[in-house]
N, C-alpha and C positions, 0 to 999 in steps of 0.2 A: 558032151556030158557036163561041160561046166555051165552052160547054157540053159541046160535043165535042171541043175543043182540052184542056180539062180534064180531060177523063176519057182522054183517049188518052196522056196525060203520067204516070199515074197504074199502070197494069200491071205496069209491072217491077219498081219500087220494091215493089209493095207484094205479088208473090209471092214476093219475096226475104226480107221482112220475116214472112213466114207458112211458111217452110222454116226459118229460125232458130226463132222461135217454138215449131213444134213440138220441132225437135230438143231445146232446152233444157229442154222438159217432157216431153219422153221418152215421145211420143205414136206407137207405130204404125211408130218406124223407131230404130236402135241409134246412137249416141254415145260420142264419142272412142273407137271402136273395142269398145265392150264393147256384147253383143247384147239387144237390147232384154225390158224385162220383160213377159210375155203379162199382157196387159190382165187383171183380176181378181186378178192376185198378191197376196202380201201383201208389206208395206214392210217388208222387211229388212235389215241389214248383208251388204257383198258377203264371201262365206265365201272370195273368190277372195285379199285383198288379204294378209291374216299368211300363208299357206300361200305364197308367192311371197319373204318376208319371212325365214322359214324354211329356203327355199329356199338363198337368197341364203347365209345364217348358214353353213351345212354345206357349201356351195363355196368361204366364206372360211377355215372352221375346215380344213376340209382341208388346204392347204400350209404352214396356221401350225404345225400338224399333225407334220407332215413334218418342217419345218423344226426343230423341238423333240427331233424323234426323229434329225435326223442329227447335233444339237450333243450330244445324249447318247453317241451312236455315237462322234463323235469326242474327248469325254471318257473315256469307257471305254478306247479306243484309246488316249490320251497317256497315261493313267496305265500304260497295257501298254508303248509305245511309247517312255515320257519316260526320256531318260539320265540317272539319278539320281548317277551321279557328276560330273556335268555341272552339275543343279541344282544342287551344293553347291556347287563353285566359283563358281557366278552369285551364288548368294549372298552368301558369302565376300567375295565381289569385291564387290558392291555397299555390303556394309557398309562396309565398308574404302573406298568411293569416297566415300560419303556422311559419315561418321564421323572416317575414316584410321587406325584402328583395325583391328588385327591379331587374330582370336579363336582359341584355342587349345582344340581340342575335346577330350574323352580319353575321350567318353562314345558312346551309341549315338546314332543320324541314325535319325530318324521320317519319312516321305514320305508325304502325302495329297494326292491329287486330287477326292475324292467322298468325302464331302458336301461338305467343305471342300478349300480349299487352301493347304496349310501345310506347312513344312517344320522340325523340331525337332530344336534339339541337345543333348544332354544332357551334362554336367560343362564348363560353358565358363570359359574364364580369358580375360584379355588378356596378349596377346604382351610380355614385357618387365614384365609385373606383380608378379613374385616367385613363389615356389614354398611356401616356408614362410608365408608369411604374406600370401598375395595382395590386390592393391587388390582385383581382382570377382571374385566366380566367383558363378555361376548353376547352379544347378539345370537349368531346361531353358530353351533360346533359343531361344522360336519367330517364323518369319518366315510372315505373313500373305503367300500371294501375290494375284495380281490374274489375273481369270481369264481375260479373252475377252486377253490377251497370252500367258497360259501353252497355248491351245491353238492357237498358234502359234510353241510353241516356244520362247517368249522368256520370259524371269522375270524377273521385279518382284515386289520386294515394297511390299505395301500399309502394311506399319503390322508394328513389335515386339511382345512379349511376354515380358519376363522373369519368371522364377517361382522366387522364392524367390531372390532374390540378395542375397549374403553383399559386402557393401561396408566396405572397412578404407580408412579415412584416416588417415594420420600425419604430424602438424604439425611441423618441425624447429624448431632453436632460431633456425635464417638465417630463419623464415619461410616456406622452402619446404616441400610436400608431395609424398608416393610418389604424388599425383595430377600434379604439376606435368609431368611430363614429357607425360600422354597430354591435356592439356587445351591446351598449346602446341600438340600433331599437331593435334588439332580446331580449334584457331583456325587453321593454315596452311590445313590441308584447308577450309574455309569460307569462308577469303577472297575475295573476289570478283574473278572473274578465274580461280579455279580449277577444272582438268580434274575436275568433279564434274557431270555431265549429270544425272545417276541422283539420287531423292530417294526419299523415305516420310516419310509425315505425321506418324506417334506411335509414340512409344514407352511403353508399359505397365509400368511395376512392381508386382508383385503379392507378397504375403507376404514383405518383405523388410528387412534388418538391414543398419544401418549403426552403423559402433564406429569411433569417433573418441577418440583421443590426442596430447595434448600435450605434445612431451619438454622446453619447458621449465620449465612450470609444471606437468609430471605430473597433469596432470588429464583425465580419462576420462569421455567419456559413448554412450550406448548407445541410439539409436532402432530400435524393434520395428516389428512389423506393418505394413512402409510398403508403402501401397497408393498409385501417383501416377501421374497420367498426362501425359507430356510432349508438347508440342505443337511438332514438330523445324520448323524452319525450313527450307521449302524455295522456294516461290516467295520468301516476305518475309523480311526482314531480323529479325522478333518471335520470342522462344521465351516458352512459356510451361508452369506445370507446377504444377497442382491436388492432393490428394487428403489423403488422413489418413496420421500415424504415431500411435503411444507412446512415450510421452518419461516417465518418472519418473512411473508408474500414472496419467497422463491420456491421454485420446486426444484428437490435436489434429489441426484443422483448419487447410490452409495452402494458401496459393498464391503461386507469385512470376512476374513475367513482367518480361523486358528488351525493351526499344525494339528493339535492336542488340545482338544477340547476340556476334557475331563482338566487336565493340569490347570486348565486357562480356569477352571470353575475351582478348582479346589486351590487358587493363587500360585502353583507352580510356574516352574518357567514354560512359556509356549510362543511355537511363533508365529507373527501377526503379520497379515498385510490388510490396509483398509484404505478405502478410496471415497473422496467427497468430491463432485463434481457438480457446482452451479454456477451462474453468472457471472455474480460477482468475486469468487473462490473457486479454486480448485486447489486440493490436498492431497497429498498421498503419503502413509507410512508403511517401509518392510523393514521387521525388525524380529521383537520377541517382547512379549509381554509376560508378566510377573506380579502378584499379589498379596507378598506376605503381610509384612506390616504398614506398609502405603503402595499404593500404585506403581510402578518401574517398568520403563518402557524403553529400551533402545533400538537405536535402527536408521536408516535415511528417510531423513522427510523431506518434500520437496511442498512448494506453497507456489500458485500461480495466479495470479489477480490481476486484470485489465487496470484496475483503479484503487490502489490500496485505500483511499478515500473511502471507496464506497463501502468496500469489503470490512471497514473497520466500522463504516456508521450500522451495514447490517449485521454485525455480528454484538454491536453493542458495547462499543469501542472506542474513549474519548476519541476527537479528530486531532491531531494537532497546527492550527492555525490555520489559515485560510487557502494556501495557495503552495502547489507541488503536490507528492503523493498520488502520483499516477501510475504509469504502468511497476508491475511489483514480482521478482521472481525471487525465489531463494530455495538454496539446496542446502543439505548441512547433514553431519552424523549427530544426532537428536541421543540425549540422554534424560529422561524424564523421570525423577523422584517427587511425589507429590504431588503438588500447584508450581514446580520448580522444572525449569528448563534449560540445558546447559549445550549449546548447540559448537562444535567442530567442525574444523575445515570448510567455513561458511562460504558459499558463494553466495551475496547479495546481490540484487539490480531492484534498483530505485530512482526513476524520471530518467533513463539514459546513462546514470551513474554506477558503474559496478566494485566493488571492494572486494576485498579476503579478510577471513578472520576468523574472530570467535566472541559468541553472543551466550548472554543468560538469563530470560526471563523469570519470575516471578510471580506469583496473586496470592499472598497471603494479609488477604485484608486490601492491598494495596498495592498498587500493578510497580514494578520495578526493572528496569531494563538497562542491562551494562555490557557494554560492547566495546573490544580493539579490534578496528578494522583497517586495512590500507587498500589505494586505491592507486592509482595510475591519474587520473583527472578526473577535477569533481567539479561541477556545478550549480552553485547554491542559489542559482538567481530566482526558479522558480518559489525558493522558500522567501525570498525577499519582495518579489515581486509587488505583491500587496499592500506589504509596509512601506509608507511613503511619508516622508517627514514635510515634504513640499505639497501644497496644493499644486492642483491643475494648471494653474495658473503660475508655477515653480516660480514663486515670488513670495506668495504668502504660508506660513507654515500652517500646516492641517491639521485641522483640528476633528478631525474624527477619533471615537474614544476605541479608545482600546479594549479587543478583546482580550481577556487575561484567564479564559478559564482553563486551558488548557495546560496552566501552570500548576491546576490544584490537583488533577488527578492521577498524574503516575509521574514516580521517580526514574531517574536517568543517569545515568553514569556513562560517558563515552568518551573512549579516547581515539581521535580519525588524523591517521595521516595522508597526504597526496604529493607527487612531485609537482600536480598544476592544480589549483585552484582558481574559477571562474567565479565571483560576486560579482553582478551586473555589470560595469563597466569595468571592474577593476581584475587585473590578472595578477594572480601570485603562483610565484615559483614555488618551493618546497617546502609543504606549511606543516605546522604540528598544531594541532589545534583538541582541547580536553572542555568538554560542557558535562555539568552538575546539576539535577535539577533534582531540587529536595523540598518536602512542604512548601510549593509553591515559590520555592527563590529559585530561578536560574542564573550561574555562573558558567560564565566561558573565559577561557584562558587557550591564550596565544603563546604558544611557547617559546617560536622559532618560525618565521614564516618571509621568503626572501620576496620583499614587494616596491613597485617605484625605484628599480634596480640598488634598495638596499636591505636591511633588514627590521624585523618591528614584532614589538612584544607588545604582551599588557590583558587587561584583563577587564570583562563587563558582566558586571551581574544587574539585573530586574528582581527585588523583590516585590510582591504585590501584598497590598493594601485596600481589602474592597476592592473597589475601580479603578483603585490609585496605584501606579506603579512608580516605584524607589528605583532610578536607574545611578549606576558607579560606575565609570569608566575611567580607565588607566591604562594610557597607551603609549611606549618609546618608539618612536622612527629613526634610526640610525643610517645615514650616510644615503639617504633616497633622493630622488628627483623634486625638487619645490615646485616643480610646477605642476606635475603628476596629482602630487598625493594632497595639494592643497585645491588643487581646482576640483577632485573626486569629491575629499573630504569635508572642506569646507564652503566650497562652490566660488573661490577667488582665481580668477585666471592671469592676472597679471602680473605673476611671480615667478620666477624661474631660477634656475643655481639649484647646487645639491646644499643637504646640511642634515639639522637634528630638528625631530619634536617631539613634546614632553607633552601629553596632554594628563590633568586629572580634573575630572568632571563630577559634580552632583546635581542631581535635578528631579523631581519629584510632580506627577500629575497626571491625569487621564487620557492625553491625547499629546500630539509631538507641539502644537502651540502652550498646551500645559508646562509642557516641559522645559520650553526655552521659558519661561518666564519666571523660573525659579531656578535658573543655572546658575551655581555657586562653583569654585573652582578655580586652577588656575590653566593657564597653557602658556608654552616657553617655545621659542622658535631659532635657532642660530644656524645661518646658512654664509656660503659663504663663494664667490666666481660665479654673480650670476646678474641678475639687469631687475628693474620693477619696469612693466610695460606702463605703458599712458603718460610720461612724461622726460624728459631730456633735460635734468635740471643744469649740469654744466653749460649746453648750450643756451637754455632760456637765461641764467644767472649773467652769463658774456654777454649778452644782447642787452636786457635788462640794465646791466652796469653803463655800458657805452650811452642809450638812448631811452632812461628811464618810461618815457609812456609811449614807447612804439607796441604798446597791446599786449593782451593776453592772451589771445586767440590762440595760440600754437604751443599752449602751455600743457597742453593734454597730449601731445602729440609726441612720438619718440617713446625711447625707455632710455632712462639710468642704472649703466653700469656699477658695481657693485664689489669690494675685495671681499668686504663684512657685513655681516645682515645680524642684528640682534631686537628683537620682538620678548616682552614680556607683559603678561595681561592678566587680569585678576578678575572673577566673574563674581558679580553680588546681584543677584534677583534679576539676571537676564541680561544686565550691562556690564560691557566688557570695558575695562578702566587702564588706559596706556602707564603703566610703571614704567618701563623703558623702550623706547623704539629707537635705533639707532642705525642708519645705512652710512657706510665708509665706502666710498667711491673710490678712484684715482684722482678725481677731478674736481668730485664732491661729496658733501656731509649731509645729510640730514637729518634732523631729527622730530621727533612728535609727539603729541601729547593731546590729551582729551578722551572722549568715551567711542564707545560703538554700540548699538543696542541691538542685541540678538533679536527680539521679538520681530521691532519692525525693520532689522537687518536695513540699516540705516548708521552712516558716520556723523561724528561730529567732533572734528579733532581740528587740531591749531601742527601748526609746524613751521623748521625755518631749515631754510635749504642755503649752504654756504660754499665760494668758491675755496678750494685748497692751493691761492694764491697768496704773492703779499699782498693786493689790497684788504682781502677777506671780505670780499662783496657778501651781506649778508640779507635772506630775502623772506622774511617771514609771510605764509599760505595759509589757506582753511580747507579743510576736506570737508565738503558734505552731498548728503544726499544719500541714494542704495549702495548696495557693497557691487554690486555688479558693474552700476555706471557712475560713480558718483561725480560731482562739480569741485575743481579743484580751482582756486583763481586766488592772487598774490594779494598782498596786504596793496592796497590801492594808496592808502596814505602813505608807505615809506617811497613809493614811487612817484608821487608826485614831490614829497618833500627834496626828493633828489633831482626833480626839475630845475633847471633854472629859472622857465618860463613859469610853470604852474608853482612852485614853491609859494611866491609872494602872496594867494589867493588863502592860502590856510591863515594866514595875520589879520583878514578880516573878518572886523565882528557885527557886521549888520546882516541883517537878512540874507540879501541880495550874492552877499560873497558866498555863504555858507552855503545856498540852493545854487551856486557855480561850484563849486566844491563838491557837493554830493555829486551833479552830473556828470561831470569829469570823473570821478570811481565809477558813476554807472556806464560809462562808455567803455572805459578802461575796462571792467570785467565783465561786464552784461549783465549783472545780479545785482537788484535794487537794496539797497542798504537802509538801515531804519536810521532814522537822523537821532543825532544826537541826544542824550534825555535833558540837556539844558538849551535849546536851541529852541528859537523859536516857531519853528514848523512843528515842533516835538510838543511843546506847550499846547498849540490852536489845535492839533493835534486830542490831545489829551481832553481839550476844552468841548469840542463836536462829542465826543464820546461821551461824555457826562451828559452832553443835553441829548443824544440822543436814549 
């Protein structure tokens, strides 16, 4: 019985279970509706499913169809249908709602509905902008409209397009500009709050000229080719305006955009960032701009230039001087009042030199520039470079004239300090150095500056005259190297020891040979533990005493030690006049007297070189020749007087003795001696010259 309980439990389930079965193997009956495949088929893709697929496509494509072909239909129509003196006044109007700006047409109206939509006016002015000499006038002014509103009738425009607009600004002497009137309407019109529903997103300038003049500084500049695209404020409060002009045969890249437009037009505060990028310049300021009663601008400016040279010849920029002013970077927090500049936390770089500090330009009338900066090391060689006092040939002083103009056209106030300081050859330790440059005088002043292991003040100004430049110089060297600072300074190398100098200078002329030849002045030298190279006077004076004409040959040779060194010189019209020259040896004295002539840097001085014994052998010399090399050779006659062989030869008075006498000095020194003026070679002499 449980056996048949079993099995009687068991039927329904399980022909239920064998009708699934089949159907999902697709055995002998058809499935979700599709007819079954005759047993033997082959197993293929049903070819019923993309044909349905297809289907479907070409009963959608239909009304899209349709619908495609009645918005052409009703394109076609509006532009048959559209009141084109209707559209102008929508436009008109909307400009004017959006702008508040009146445009004055005198040219032809272009009307397109297909392919485009746009509406174009040709000769546009603004209403109130002049006649002779208008603020805008446009070529063509075309308005973009918007479509799925224009075939209903209604016009909007999408976006401007000026082409080829002629924009004249004229700056007055109050300040004001012939723009000032329609940039007031534009701030009224854009105040918030005002009957302006109607907007458009941009405005296009394409091929266009702006000429700007300033009546009171008469100055005139000319931007070409301005291609810009403005981005007008409609929902937000931001305006902003990208593209290129030509400005002075560069083409530049720019863009400026305000926070708050409306504030920025009505002189509120607003904030600015604007970008100039060409060439020879690139500029950036983010800040906030302001325009109550002058201009106010603050923010970070940063300035980057390959060649501050160039960037200052194209911007219209005295150069100053010939040589430096290369690569140029600077950051700073910018505060700008008027023509006035006051810059913070400066980072400068100029030719490899960078400083800290704080700068403040100037241009009222007259460009002005005052600066305290510090630097870590500076080097001034490239500013010196060009200025050469020595020709080519660093022998003769050069006579190329001075440029001076760079003096006339902007003032300078700077105070620079460095722990290293590099001028050409010469290194200084931690200098303080202050330059003035006012109507054309420059003043530099040394305050403190450690050089030639001592210290040195003093002070040089160039006033110009014409061509002519006034130079003052006044400089102390305290406790420095003699041999250093005299071989830099004054091109003598055979001086050595430490000490003092006193220099004060005047000299007046158009070029550095101008200038030695009218140097007045004096200079003072006192040194002291040190040697003169090119001579051994103790040793030559001991030799000399024992065997009076054993030669002069060796008389250039050596140097002389030194306990005290005293040098005093007085300059009158280029020649420097020995008041006292006095060397104190251990061993020996000397001293000397006579001139030195800056021009043709040439000696011609007398001296007498003494032993600091008891006999006191005493040996009087001549210095001549250049200052570099010159001929130094003993008095020939007290050497032979101290002969006892040659002495007797000076007591004769005929011919014969006298032309033995001269020889003997010319042996003795090697430099021919002009014979005596009573002597009778000197006579026959004098007699050939007359007859010739």
């Amino acid at each position: 019985m449980l056996e048949a309980a079993h099995t009687v439990g068991r039927p329904a389930r399980g022909l239920e279970s064998d009708k699934k079965t089949d159907q999902v193997a697709g055995v002998g009956s058809g499935y979700a509706g599709f007819p079954a495949r005759p047993s033997g088929s082959n197993d293929q893709p049903d070819q019923d499913m993309p044909l349905t697929m297809a289907q479907g496509m070409k009963r959608l494509g239909t009304p899209i169809a349709a619908l495609l072909g009645v918005a052409l239909i009703a394109l076609i129509a509006t532009s048959w249908l559209i009141n084109r003196d209707a559209l102008r006044k929508a436009v008109e109007a909307q400009i004017r709602d959006v702008t508040g700006l009146e445009l004055n047409v005198t040219g032809n109206i272009d009307i397109s509905v297909l392919p485009a939509s746009y509406i174009s006016f040709h000769d546009v002015g603004l209403k109130g902008g002049g006649t002779s000499d208008p603020a805008l006038h446009v070529d063509v002014l075309t308005a973009n409209l918007r479509l799925l509103p224009l075939l209903l009738q209604r016009f909007e425009i999408a976006d401007l397009t000026l082409l080829r607009p002629r924009i004249h600004v004229s700056l007055k002497p109050d300040g004001e500009s012939n723009w000032t009137p329609f940039i007031q309407t534009i701030a009224r019109t854009m105040k918030p709050g005002a009957d302006n529903q109607v907007s458009f997103s941009e405005i296009r300038i394409q091929d266009g000229v702006l000429n700007y003049e300033d009546a009171a500084t008469h100055a005139t500049e000319k931007f070409e080719d301005i291609d810009l695209s403005l981005a007008w404020p409609s929902i937000s409060r931001s305006f902003a305006a990208t593209g290129q002009f030509d400005w002075r045969g560069e083409r530049v890249d720019g863009s400026i955009s305000f926070s708050d437009f409306v504030a920025a037009l009505s002189g509120d505060r607003s904030g600015l960032k604007a970008r100039i990028a060409s060439a020879p310049l690139k500029l950036a300021f983010d800040g906030s701009v302001a325009n109550r009663t002058s201009p106010m601008m603050e923010g970070t400016l940063t300035i980057d230039s390959p060649s501050l040279r160039s960037a200052l010849r194209w911007t219209g920029q005295p150069q100053p001087g010939s040589g430096g002013f290369g690569r140029f970077a600077l950051k700073a927090r910018a505060n700008v009042v008027g023509a006035s500049i006051a810059l913070t936390n400066v980072n400068v770089e100029l030719d490899g030199n960078t400083a800290e500090g704080v700068m403040t330009y100037a241009n009222n009338g007259r460009q002005t520039l005052q600066a305290t900066l510090a630097a870590d090391a500076l080097d001034f060689t490239p500013y010196i470079s060009t200025f050469r006092l020595l020709a080519s040939g660093a022998r003769d002083w050069n006579r190329q004239l001075f440029d001076l103009n760079g003096l006339s056209t902007t003032d300078l106030d700077m105070r620079l300090s460095a722990a290293r300081l590099t001028v050409g050859a010469s290194r200084l330790g931690r200098t303080a150095i202050g330059a003035n440059l006012r109507n054309g005088t420059l003043a530099l002043s040394v305050g403190e500056a450690q050089v030639y292991g001592g210290i040195a003040k003093g002070s040089f100004g160039i006033a110009r005259s014409d061509t002519v430049a006034d130079v003052k110089a006044q400089f102390q060297f305290t406790d420095v190297d003699l041999q250093a600072c005299a071989s830099e300074l004054f091109g003598l190398n055979k001086l050595s020891g430490r000490g003092n100098i006193n220099v004060s200078l005047v000299a007046s002329g158009s070029s550095p040979f101008g200038l030695v030849q009218s140097l007045d002045g004096t200079a003072t030298v006192t040194g002291h533990d040190g040697a003169i190279a090119g001579i051994n006077a103790e040793q030559l004076l001991k030799r000399l005493e024992r065997r009076p004409l054993s030669g002069g040959g060796n008389f250039r040779n050596g140097s002389t030690p030194y306990d005290n060194l005293t040098i005093a010189l007085k300059f009158a019209d280029g020649v420097a006049t020995a008041e006292d020259i006095r060397i104190e040896g251990p061993s020996a004295k000397i001293t000397l007297t006579g001139t030195a002539s800056v021009p043709t840097r040439e000696y011609d001085m007398k001296g007498v070189a003494s032993l600091n014994t008891s006999s006191g052998f005493q040996l009087p010399f001549v210095v001549q020749g250049p200052w570099d090399d010159p001929l130094i050779f003993p008095d020939s006659e007290v050497l032979i007087r101290r002969s006892p062989f040659a002495a007797p030869l000076l007591k004769g008075k005929d011919d014969k003795s006298g032309d033995t006498v001269r020889s003997v000095i010319e042996k003795i020194t090697g430099v021919k001696r002009p014979a005596p003026a009573d002597s009778p070679t000197a006579e026959n002499t004098k007699e050939n010259a007359k007859s010739n």
